[in-house]
BALOBA-1460 file (C-alpha; in Angstrom, 3 decimals):
// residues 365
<rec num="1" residu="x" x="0.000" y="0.000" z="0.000"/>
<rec num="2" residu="x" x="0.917" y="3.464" z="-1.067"/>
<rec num="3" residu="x" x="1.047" y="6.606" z="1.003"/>
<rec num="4" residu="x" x="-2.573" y="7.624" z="1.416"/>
<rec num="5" residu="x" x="-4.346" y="4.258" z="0.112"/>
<rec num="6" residu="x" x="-6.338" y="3.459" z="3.138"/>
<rec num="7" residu="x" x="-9.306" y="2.390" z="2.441"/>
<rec num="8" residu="x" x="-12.215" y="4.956" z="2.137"/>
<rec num="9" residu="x" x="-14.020" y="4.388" z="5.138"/>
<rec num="10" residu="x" x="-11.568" y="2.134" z="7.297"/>
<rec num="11" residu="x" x="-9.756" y="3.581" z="10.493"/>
<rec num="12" residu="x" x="-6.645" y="4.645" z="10.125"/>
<rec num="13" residu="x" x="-5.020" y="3.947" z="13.206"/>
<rec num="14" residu="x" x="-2.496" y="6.100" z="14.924"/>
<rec num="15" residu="x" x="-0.034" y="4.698" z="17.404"/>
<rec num="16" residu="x" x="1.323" y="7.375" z="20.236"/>
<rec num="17" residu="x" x="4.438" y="5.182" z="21.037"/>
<rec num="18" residu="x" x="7.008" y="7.320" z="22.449"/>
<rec num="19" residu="x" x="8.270" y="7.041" z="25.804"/>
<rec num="20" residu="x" x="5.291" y="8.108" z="28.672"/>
<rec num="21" residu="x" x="7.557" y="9.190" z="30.607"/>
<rec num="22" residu="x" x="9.543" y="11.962" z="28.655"/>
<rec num="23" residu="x" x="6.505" y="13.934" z="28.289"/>
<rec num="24" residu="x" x="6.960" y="16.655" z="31.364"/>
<rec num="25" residu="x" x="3.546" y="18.437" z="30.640"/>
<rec num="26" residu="x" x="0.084" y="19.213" z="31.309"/>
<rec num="27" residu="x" x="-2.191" y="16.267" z="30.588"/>
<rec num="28" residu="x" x="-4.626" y="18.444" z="28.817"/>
<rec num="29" residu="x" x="-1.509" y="19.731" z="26.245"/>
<rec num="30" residu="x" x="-1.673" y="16.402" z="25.314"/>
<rec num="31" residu="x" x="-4.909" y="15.624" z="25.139"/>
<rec num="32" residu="x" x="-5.430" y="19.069" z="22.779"/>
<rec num="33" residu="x" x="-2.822" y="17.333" z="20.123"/>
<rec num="34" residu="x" x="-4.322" y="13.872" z="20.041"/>
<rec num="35" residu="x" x="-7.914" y="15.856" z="19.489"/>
<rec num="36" residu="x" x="-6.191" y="18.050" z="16.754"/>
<rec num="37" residu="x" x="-4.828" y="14.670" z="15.079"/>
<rec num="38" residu="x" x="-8.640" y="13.456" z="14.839"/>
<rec num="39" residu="x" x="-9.944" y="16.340" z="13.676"/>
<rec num="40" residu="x" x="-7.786" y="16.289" z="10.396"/>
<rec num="41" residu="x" x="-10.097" y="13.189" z="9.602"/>
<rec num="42" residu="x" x="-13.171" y="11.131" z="10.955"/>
<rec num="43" residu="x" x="-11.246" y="8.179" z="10.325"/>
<rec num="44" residu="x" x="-8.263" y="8.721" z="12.580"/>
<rec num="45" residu="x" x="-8.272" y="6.113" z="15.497"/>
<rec num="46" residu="x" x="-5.813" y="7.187" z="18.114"/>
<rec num="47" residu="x" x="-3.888" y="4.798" z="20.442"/>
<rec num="48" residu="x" x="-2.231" y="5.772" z="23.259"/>
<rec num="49" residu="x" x="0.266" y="2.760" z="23.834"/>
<rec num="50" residu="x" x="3.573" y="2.848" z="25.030"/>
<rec num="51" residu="x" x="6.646" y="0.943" z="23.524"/>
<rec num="52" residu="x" x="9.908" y="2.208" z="25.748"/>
<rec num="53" residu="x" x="13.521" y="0.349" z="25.499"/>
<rec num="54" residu="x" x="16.236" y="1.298" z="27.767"/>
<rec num="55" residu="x" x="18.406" y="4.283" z="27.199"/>
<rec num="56" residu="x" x="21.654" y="2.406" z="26.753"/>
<rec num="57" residu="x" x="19.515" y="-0.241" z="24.472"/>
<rec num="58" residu="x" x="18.699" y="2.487" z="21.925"/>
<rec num="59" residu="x" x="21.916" y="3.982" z="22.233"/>
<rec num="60" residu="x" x="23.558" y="0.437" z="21.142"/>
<rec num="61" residu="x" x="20.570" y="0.030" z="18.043"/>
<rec num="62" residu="x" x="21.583" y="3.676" z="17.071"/>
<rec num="63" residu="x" x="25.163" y="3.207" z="16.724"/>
<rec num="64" residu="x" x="25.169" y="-0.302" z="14.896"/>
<rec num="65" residu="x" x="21.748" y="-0.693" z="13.435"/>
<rec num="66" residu="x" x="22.530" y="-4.303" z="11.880"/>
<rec num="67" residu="x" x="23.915" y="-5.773" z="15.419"/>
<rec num="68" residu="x" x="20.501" y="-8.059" z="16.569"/>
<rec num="69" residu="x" x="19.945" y="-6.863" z="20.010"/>
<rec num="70" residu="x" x="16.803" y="-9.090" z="20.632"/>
<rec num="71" residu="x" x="17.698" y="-10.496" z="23.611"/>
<rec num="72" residu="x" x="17.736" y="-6.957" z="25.595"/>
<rec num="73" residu="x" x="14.298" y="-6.072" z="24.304"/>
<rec num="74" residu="x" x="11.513" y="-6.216" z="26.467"/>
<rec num="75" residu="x" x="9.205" y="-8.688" z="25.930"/>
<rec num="76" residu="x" x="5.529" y="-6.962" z="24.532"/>
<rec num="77" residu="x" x="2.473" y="-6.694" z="26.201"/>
<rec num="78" residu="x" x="-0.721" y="-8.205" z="25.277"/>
<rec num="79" residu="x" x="-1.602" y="-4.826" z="24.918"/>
<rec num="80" residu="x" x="1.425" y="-3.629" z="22.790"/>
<rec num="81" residu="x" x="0.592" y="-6.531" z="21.036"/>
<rec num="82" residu="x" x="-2.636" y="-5.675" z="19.926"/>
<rec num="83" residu="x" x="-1.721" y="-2.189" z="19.081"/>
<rec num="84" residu="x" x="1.181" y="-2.794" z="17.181"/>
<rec num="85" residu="x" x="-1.560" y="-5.566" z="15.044"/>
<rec num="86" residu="x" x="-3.764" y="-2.561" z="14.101"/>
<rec num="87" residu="x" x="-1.620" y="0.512" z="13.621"/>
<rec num="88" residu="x" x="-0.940" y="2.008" z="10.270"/>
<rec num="89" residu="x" x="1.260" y="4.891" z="11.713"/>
<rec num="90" residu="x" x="3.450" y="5.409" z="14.418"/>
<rec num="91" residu="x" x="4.730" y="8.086" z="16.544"/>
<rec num="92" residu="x" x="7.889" y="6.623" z="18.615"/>
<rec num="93" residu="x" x="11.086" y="6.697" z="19.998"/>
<rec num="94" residu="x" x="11.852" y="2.731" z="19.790"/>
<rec num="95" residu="x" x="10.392" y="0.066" z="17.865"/>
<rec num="96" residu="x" x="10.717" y="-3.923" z="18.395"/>
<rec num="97" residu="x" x="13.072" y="-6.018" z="16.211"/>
<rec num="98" residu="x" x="11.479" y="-7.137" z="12.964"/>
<rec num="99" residu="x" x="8.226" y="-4.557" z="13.085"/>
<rec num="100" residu="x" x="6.674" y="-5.865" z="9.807"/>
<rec num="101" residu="x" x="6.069" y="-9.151" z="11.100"/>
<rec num="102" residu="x" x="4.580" y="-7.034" z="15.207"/>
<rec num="103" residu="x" x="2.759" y="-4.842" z="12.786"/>
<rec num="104" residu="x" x="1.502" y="-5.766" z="9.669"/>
<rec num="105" residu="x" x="-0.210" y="-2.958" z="8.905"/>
<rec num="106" residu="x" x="2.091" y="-0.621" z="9.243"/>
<rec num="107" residu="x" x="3.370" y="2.269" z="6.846"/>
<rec num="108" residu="x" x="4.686" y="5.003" z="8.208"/>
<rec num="109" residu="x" x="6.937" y="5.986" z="11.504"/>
<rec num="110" residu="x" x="7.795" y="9.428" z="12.873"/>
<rec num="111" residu="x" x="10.594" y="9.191" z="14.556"/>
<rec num="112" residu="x" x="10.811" y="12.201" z="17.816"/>
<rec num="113" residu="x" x="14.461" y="12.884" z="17.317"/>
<rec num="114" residu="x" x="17.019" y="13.885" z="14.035"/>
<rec num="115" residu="x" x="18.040" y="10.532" z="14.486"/>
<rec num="116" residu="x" x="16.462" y="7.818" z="13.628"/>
<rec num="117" residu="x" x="19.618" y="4.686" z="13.216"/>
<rec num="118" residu="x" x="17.451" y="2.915" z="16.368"/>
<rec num="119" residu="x" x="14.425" y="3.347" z="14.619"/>
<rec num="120" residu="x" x="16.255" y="1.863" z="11.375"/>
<rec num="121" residu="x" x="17.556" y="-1.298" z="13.145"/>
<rec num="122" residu="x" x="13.777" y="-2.566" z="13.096"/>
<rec num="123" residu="x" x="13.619" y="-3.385" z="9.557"/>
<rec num="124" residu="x" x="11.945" y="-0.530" z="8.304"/>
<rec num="125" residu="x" x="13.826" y="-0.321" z="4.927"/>
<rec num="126" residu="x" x="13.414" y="-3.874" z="3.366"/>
<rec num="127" residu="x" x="9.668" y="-3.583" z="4.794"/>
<rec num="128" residu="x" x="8.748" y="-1.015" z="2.782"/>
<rec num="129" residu="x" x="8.144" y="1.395" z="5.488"/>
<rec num="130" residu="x" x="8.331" y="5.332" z="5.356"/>
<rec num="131" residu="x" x="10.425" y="6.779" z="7.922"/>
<rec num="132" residu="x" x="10.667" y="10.663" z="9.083"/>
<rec num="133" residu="x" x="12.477" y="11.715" z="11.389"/>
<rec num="134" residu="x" x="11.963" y="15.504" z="13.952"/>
<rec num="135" residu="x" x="14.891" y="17.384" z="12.586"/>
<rec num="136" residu="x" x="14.209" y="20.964" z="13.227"/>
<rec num="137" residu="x" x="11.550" y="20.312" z="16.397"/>
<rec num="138" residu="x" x="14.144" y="21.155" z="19.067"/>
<rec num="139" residu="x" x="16.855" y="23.344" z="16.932"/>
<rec num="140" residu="x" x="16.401" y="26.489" z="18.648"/>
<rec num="141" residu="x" x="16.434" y="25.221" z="22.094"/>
<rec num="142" residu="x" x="19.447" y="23.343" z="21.482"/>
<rec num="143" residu="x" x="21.167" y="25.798" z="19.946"/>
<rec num="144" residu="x" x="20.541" y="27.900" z="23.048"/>
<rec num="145" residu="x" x="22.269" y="25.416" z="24.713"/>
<rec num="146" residu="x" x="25.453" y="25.608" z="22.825"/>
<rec num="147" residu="x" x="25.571" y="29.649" z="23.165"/>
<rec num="148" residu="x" x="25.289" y="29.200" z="26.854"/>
<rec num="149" residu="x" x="28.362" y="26.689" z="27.184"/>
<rec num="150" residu="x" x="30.618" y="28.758" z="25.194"/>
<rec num="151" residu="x" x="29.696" y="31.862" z="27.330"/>
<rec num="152" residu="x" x="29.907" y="29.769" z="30.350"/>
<rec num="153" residu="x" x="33.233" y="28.695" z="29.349"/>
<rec num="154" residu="x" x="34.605" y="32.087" z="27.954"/>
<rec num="155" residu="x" x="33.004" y="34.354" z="30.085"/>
<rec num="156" residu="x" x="34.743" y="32.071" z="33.004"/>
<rec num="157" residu="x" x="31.261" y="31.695" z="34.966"/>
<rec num="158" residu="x" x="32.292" y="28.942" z="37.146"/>
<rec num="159" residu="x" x="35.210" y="30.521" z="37.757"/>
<rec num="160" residu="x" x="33.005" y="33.746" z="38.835"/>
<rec num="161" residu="x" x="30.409" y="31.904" z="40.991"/>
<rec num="162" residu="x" x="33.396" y="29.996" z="42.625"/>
<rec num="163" residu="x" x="34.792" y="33.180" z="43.753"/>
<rec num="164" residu="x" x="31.503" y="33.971" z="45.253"/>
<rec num="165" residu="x" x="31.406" y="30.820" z="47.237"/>
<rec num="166" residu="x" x="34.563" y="31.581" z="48.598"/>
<rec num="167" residu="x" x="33.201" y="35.439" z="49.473"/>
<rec num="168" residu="x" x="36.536" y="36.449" z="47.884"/>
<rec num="169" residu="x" x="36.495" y="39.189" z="45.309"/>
<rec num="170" residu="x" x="38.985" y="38.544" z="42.679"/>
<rec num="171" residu="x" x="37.939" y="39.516" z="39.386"/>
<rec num="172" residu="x" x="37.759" y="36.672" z="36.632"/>
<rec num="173" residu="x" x="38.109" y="38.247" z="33.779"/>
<rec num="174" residu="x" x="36.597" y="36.564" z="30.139"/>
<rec num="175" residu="x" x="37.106" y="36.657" z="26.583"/>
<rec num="176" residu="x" x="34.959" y="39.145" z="24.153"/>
<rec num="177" residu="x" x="33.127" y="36.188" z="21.672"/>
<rec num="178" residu="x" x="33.161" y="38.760" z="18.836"/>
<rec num="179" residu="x" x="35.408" y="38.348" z="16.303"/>
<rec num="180" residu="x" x="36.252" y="34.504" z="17.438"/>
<rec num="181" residu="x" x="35.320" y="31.740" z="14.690"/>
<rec num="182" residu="x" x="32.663" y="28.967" z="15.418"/>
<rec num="183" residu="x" x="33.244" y="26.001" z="13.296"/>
<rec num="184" residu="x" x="29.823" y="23.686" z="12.852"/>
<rec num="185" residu="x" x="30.452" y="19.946" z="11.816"/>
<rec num="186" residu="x" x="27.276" y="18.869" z="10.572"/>
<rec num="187" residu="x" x="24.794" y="21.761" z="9.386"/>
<rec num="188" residu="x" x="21.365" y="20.134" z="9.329"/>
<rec num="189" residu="x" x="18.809" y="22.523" z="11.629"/>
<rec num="190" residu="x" x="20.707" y="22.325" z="14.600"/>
<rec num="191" residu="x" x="23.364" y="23.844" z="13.017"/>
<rec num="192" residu="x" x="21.831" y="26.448" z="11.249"/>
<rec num="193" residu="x" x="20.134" y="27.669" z="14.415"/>
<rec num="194" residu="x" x="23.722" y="27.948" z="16.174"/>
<rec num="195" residu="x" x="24.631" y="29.885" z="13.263"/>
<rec num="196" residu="x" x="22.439" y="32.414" z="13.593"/>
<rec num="197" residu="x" x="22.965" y="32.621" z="17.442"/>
<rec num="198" residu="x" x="26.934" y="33.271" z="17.150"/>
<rec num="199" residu="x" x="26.712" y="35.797" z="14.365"/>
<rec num="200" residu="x" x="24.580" y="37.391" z="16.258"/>
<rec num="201" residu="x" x="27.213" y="37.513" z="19.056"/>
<rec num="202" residu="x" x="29.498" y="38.851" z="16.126"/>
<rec num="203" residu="x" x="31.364" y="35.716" z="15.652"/>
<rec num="204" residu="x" x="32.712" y="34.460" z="11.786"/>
<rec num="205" residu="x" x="30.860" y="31.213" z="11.483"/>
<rec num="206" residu="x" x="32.362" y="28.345" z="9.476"/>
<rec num="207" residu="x" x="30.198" y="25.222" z="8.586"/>
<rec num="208" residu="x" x="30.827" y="21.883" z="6.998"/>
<rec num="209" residu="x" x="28.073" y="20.132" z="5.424"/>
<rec num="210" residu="x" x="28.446" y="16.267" z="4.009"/>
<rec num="211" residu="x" x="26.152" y="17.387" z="0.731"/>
<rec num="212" residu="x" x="28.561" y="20.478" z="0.462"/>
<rec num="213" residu="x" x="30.800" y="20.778" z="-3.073"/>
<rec num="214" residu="x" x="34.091" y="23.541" z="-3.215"/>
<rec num="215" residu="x" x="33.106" y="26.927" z="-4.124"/>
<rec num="216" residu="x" x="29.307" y="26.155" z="-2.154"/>
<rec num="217" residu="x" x="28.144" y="28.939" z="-0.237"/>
<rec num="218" residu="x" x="25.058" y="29.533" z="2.206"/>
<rec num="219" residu="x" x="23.604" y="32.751" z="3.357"/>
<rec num="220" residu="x" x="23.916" y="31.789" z="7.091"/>
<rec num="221" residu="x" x="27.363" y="31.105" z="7.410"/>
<rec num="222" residu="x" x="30.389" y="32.924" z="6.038"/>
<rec num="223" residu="x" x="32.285" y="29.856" z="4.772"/>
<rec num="224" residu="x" x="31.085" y="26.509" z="3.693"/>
<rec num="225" residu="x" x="33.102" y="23.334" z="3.450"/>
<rec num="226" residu="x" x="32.762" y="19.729" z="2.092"/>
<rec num="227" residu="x" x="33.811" y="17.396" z="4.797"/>
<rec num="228" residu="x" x="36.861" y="15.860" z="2.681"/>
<rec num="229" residu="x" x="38.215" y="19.670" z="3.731"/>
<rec num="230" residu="x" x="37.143" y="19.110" z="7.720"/>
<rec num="231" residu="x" x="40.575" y="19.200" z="8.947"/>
<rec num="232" residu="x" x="41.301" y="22.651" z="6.894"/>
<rec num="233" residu="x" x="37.931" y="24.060" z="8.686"/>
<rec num="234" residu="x" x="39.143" y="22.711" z="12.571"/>
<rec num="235" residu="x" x="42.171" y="24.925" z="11.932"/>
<rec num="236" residu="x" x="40.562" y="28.148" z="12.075"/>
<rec num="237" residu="x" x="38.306" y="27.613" z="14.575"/>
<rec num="238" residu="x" x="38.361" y="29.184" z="18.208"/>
<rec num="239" residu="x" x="35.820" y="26.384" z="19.550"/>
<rec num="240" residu="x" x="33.861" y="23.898" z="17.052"/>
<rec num="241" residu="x" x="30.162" y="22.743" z="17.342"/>
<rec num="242" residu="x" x="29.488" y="18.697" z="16.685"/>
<rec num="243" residu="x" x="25.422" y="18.243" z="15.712"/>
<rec num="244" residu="x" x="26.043" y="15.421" z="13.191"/>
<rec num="245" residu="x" x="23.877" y="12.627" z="12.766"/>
<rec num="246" residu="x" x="24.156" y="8.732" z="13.423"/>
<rec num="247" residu="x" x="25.813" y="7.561" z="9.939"/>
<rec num="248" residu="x" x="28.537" y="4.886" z="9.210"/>
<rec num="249" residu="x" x="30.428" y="8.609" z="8.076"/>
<rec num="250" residu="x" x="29.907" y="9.885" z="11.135"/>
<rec num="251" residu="x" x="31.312" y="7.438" z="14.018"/>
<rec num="252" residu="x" x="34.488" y="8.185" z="15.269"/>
<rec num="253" residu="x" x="35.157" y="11.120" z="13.215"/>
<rec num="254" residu="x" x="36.391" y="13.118" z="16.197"/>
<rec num="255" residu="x" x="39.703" y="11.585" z="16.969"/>
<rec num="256" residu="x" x="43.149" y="12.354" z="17.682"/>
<rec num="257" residu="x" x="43.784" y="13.730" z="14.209"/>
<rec num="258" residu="x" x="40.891" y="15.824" z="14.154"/>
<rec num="259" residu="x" x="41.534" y="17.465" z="18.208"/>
<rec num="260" residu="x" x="45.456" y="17.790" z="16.910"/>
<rec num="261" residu="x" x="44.012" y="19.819" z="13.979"/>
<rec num="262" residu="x" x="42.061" y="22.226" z="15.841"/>
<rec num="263" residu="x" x="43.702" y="25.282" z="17.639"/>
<rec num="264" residu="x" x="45.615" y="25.210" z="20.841"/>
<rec num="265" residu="x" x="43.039" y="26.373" z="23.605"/>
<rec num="266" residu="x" x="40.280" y="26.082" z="21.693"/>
<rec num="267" residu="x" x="36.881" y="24.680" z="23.039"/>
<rec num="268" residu="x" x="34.433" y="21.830" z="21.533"/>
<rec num="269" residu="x" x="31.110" y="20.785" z="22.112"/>
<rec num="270" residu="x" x="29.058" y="18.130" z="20.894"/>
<rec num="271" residu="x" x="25.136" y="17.609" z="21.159"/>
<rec num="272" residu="x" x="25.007" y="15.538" z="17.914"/>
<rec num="273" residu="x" x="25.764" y="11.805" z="18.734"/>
<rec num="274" residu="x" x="28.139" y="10.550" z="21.156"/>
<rec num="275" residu="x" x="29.854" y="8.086" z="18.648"/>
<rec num="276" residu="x" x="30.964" y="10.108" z="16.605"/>
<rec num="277" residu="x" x="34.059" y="11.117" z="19.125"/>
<rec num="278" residu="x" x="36.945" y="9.144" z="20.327"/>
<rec num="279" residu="x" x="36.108" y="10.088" z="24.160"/>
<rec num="280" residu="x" x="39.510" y="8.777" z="25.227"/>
<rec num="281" residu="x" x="41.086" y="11.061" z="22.237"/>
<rec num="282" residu="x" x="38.829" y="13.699" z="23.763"/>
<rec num="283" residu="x" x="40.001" y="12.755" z="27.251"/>
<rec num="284" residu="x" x="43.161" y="13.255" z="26.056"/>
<rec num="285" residu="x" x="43.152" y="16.184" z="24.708"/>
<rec num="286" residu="x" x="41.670" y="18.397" z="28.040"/>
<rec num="287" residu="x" x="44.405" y="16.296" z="29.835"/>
<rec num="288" residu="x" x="47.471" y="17.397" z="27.568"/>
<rec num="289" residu="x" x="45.886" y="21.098" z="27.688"/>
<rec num="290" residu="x" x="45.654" y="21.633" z="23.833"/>
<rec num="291" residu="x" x="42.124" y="21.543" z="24.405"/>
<rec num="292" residu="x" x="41.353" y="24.453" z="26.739"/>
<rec num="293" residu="x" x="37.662" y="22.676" z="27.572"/>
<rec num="294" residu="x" x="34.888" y="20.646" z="26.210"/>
<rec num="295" residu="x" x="31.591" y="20.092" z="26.704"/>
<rec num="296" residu="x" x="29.530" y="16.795" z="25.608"/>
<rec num="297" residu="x" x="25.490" y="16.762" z="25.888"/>
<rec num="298" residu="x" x="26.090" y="13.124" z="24.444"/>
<rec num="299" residu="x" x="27.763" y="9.812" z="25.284"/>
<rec num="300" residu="x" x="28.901" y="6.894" z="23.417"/>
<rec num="301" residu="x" x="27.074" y="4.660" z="25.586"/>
<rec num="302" residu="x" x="24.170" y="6.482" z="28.030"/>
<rec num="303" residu="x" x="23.807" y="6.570" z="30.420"/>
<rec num="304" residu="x" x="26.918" y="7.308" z="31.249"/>
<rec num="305" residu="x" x="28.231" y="5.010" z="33.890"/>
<rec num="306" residu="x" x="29.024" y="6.399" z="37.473"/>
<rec num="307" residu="x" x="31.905" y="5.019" z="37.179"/>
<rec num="308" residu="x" x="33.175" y="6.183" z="33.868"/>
<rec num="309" residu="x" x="36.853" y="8.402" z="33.589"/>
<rec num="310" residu="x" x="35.082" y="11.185" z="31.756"/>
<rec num="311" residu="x" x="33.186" y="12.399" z="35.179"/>
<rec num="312" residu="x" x="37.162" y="13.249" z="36.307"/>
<rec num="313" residu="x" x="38.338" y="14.573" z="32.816"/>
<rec num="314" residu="x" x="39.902" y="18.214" z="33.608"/>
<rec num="315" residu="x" x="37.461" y="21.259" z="31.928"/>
<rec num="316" residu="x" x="34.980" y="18.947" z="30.438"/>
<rec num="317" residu="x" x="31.583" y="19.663" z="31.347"/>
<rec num="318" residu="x" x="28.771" y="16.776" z="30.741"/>
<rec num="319" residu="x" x="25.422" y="16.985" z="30.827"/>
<rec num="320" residu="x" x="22.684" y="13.642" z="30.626"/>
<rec num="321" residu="x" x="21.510" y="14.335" z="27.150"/>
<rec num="322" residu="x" x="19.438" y="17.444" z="27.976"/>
<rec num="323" residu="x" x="20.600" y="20.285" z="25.787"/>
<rec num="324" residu="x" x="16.843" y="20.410" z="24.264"/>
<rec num="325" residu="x" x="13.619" y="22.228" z="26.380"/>
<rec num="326" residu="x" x="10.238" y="20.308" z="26.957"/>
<rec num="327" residu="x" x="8.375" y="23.743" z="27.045"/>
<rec num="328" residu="x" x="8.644" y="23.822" z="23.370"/>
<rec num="329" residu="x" x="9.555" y="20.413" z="22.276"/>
<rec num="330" residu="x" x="5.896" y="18.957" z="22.256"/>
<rec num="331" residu="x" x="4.196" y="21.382" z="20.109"/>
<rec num="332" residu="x" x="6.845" y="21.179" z="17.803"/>
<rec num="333" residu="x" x="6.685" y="17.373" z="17.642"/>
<rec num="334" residu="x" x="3.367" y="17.433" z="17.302"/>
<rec num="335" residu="x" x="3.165" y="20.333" z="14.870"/>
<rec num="336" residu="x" x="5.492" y="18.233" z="12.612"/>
<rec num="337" residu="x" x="3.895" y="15.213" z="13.183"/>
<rec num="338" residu="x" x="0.346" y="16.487" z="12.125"/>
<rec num="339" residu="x" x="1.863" y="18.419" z="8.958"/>
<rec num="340" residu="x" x="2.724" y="14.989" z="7.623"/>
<rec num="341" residu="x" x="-0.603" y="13.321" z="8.714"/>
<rec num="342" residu="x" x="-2.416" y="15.710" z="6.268"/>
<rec num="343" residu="x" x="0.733" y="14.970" z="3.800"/>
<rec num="344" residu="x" x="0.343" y="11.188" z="4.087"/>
<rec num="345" residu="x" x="-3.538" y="11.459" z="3.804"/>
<rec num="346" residu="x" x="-3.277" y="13.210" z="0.401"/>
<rec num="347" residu="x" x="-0.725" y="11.209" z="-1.171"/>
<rec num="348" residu="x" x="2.210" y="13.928" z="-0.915"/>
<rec num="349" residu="x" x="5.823" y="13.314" z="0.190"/>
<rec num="350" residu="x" x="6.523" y="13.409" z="3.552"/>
<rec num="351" residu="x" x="8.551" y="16.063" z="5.736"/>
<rec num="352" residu="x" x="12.111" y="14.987" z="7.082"/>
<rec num="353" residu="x" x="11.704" y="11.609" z="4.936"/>
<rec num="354" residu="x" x="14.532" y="9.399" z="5.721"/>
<rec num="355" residu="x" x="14.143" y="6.871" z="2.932"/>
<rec num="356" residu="x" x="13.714" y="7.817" z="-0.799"/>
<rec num="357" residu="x" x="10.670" y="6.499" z="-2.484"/>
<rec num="358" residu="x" x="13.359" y="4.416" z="-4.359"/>
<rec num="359" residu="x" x="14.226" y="2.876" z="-1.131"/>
<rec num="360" residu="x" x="10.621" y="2.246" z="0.211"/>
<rec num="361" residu="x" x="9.249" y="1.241" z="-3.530"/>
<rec num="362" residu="x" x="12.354" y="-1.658" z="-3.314"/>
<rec num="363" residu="x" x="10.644" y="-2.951" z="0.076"/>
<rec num="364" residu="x" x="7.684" y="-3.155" z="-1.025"/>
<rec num="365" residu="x" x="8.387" y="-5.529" z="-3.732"/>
């Protein structure tokens, strides 16, 4: 079945899947979305069932999507069970190993996050079933975030409200962002939205994009680079933004070579994916000093263990995968998500679509 070839009068059923538990707000903000999801058409059936893996599972599906992981998946619910035998659509976080076969009926899965490898994993591809993922939902907030660890860092708050602690008054004095260069690996929305936050601040923003050719240029940033030129970008840079996605490309590609290329004292953050750095590479670059901080809102594996070495590693500052804001991050989802509802119902392409048609048409056969 096609996009948009339900049946004329048969429900199409909508699975709310995502993790009950993420959703810090007012029960009647939710209950205003799923209403505005049935009122795009009398035959929407909503389902409000839950399907939630561990943290550290989905971390593992999202950075090898062909490793089988069935053995740490929970087992399903009669309840799941039944849902997952009747929907037609998704909206989720996690999915169970070989979906087609859970749910038959199913076509289409919005993913909540720009990444989607754990999503992926279930088989989605060879079963001929759409994929979009949230890019753009929680840019701004994130983006926010990365503007208020580089002031932290060169503004030398810490260092401030230390001295405060201490009632000692010994001035701390920071470093003026304007005029410094902001390097962005990966410039999907995340990106973009940081680079309109640091020229703002007056900074020269550099960007590398993996679709980029030489001689590309975009409006938002004042230099734009393919990656096969990434190490020529790092060089410039006075501190260097990570938001790429999970891709084969993309793990590892923060190692030693890539720290060693960037400037002495300069400053990197990352609130992409926590494979794509070499944490002990990272580790070891705070340690030597030729990386004056750091600041990770991601892990290779998460949670990160209590007793993991990067908790101790000198001027890195981590934070439990939080660089987005729930005040915002719902309506957006579900902004997003209904946009493509009406899309799928009139037989248009789909927003954020993470496999071509090629791709889904080859399932299907």
């Amino acid at each position: 079945m096609r996009v948009g070839e339900s049946e004329t009068t048969a429900p199409i059923v909508v699975g709310i899947m995502y993790p009950g538990e993420w959703e810090l707000r007012p029960r009647e903000e939710f209950e205003r979305d799923i209403a505005a999801l049935k009122a795009l058409d009398a035959r929407i059936e909503v389902l409000n069932v839950r399907y939630t893996e561990s943290e550290q599972l989905r971390t593992q599906r999202g950075a090898k999507p062909n490793e089988d992981y069935r053995q740490l998946c929970p087992e399903l619910t009669q309840q799941q069970r039944d849902a997952f035998g009747r929907v037609e659509i998704v909206l989720a976080m996690d999915l169970p190993f070989d979906v087609s076969t859970v749910a038959p009926n199913l076509r289409w899965v919005q993913g909540m996050g720009a990444g989607a490898s754990q999503l992926m994993s279930a088989g989605l591809g060879p079963a001929g079933i759409r994929l979009t993922n949230a890019a753009g939902v929680n840019a701004v907030s994130i983006s926010e975030f990365v503007l208020a660890r580089l002031l932290q860092h060169w503004k030398r708050l810490p260092e401030i409200d230390a001295m405060q602690r201490a009632h000692s008054w010994e001035p701390k004095y920071g470093k003026e962002i304007a005029g410094s260069t902001l390097g962005i690996v990966g410039f999907g929305a995340i990106g973009r939205q940081v680079a309109l936050r640091a020229r703002a601040f007056g900074m020269e923003v550099l960007a590398t994009r993996a679709s980029a050719r030489p001689g590309d240029i975009d409006p938002d940033v004042d230099g734009l680079f393919p990656t096969d030129q990434l190490h020529n970008m790092l060089a410039r840079c006075d501190a260097v933004v990570s938001a790429v996605p999970e891709r084969a490309t993309t793990r590892g590609l923060f190692g030693d070579v890539e720290f060693a290329a960037m400037p002495k004292g300069s400053l990197f953050i990352n609130v992409g994916r926590g494979s794509a750095v070499d944490e002990r590479a990272l580790s070891e670059a705070l340690s030597s000093g030729h990386l004056a901080g750091a600041a990770i809102d991601v892990a290779s594996t998460e949670p990160l263990d209590a007793s993991s070495a990067l908790w101790e590693v000198p001027n890195l500052l981590i934070s439990a995968h939080c660089s987005t804001s729930s005040d915002n991050f719902w309506a957006n989802l579900h902004a997003l998500f209904r946009e493509n509802l009406q899309r799928y119902l009139a037989g248009e392409s789909l927003k954020n679509q993470v496999l071509s048609d090629d791709e889904i048409a080859m399932g299907e056969k």
